[in-house]
C-alpha positions in Angstrom: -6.8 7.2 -45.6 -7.2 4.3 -48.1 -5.6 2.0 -49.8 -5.7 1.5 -54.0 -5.0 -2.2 -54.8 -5.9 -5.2 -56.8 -7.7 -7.4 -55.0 -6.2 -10.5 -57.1 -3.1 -9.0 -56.8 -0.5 -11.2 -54.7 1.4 -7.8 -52.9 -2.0 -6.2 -51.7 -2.7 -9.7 -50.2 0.1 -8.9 -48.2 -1.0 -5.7 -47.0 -4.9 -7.1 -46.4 -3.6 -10.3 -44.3 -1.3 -8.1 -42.0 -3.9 -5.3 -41.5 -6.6 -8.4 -40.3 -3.7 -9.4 -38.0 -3.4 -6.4 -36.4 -7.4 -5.9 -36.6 -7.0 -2.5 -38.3 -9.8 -1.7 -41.0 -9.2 0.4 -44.1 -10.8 1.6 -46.8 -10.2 -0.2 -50.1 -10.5 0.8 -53.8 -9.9 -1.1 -56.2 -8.0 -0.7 -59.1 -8.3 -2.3 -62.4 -4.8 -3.5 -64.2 -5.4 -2.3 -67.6 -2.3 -1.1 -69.6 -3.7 2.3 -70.1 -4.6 2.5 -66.2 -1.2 1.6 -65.1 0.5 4.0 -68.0 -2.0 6.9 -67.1 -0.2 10.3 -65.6 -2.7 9.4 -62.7 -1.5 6.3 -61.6 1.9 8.3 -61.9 0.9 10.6 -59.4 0.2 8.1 -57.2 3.1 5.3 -57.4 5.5 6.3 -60.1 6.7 2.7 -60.2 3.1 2.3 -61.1 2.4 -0.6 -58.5 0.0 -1.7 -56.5 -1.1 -1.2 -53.0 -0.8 2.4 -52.5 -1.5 3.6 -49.2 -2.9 7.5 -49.2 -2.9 9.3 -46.2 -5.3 11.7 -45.6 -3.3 14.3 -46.6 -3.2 13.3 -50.1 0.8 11.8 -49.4 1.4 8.1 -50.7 3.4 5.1 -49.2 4.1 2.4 -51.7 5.5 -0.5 -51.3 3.8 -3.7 -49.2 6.4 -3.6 -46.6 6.9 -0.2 -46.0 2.7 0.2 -45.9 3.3 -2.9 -42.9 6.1 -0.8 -41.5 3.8 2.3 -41.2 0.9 -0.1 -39.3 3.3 -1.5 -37.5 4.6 1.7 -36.0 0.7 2.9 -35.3 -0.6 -0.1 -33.8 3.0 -2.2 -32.4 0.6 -5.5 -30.6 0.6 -7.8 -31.9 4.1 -7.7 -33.1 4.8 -8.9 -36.2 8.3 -7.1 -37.0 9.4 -8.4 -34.0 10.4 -7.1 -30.6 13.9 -7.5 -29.3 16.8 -6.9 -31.5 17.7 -10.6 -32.8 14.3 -11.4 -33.5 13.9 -8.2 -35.6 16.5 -9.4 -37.2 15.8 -12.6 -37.5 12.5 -12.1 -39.1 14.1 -9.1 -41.8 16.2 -11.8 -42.6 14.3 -14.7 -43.2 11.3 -12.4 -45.0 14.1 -10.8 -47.2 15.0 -14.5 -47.9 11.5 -15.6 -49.1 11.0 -12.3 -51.1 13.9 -12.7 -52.9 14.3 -16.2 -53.2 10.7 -17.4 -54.1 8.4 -14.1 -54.3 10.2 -12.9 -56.7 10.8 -16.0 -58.6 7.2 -17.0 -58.6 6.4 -13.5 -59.8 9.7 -13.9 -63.3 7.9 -17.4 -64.1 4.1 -15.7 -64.0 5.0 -12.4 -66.2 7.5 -14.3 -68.6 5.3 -17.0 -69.5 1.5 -16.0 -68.7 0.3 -15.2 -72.3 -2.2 -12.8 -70.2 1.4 -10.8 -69.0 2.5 -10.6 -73.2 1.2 -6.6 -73.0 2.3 -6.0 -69.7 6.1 -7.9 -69.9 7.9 -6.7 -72.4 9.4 -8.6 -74.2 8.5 -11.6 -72.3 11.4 -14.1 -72.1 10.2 -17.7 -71.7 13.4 -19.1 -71.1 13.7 -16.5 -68.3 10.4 -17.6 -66.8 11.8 -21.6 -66.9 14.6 -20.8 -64.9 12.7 -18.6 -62.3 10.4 -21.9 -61.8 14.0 -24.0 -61.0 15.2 -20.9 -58.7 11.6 -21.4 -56.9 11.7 -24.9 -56.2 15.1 -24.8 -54.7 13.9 -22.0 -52.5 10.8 -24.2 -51.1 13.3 -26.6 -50.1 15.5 -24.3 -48.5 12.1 -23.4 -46.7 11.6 -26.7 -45.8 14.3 -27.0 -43.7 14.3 -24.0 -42.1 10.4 -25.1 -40.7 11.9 -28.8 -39.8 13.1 -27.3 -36.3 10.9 -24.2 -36.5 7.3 -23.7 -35.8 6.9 -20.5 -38.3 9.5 -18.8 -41.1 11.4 -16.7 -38.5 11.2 -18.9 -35.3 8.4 -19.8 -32.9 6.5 -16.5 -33.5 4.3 -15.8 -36.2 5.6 -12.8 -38.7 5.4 -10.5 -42.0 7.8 -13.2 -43.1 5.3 -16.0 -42.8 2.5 -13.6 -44.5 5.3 -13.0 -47.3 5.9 -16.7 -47.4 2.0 -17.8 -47.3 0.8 -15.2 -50.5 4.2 -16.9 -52.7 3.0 -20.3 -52.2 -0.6 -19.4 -53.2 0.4 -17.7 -55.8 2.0 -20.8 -57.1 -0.8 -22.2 -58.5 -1.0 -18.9 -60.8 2.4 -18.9 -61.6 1.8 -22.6 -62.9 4.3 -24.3 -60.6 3.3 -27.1 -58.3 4.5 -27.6 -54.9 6.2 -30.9 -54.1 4.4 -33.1 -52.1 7.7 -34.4 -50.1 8.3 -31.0 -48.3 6.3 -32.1 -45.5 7.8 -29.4 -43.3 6.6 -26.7 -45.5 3.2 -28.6 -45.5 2.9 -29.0 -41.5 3.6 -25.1 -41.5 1.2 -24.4 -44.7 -1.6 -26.0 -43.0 -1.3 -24.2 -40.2 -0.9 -20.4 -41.0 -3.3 -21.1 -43.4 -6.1 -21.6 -41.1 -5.7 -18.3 -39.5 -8.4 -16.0 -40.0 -6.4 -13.7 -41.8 -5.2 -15.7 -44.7 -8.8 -15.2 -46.2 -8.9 -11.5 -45.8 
């Protein structure tokens, strides 16, 4: 198996930080986002939403999708746990990585294509005003965040999870999406510190 991604990418960063948690090792290949690599009947063939990471088995099958990629690990190699064990914290931590995907991954990720003048081919048509609001919908998120770390050592409780993987690759990808975190969410910063230390937030 292997898995096609771009390394600068935020969603294969997903996949890469989880897979060093687990301390599973995978072939990568790289894959250049060019507009004619991501419109090519290849890349079709692969992902027909045409997204990065792609995970292909060895039998030439393809899982897309960062989560379901996780999922798939997760059911291979269960410790250490990071879908959680017993049936609140599973759904706890669905819950709260749902949350941050929707809320501020996805947010982060409006404000990048619609106003990056490197997204113009890619976005189309690109909608600045579409990409302002997304960086309003972000911030409120990070504050929402805030408070659910004030009594709460990681996103989903006391355990680390895929939500606080989910959560760590949004902020960084702040900085490319041209937003700046606020200093006074010292919750968020506590917790930032921390996860970021972990071995697996280089990978």
């Amino acid at each position: 198996m292997k898995i096609i991604e771009t390394h600068a990418a935020p969603n294969p960063r997903r996949v890469r930080i989880f897979l060093a948690e687990k301390g599973i090792e995978v072939p990568f290949e790289e894959f250049e986002l060019k507009v004619e690599n991501i419109q090519s009947d290849e890349m079709f063939s692969l992902n027909p939403m045409r997204q990065v990471p792609i995970l292909q088995l060895d039998d030439g099958e393809c899982i897309s999708e960062s989560i379901a990629i996780c999922r798939y690990f997760e059911a291979l190699r269960p410790e250490p746990c990071l879908f959680g064990q017993e049936p609140l914290e599973i759904a706890r931590i669905e819950m709260w990585n749902r949350r941050v995907e929707l809320g501020l991954f996805y947010a982060l990720m409006h404000a990048f294509r619609h106003l990056h003048p490197r997204m113009g081919a890619r976005e189309v048509p690109q909608v600045p005003d579409w990409g302002e609001a997304n960086k309003d919908k972000a911030l409120n998120h990070l504050g929402l965040l805030d408070k659910q770390l004030q009594d709460n050592q990681y996103v989903a409780g006391e355990a680390y999870s895929v939500a606080d993987i989910t959560a760590l690759v949004a902020v960084d990808f702040m900085a490319a999406a041209r937003i700046e975190r606020p200093a006074d969410l010292t919750h968020l910063s506590r917790w930032y510190e921390d996860v970021s230390k972990r071995p697996s937030a280089s990978a």
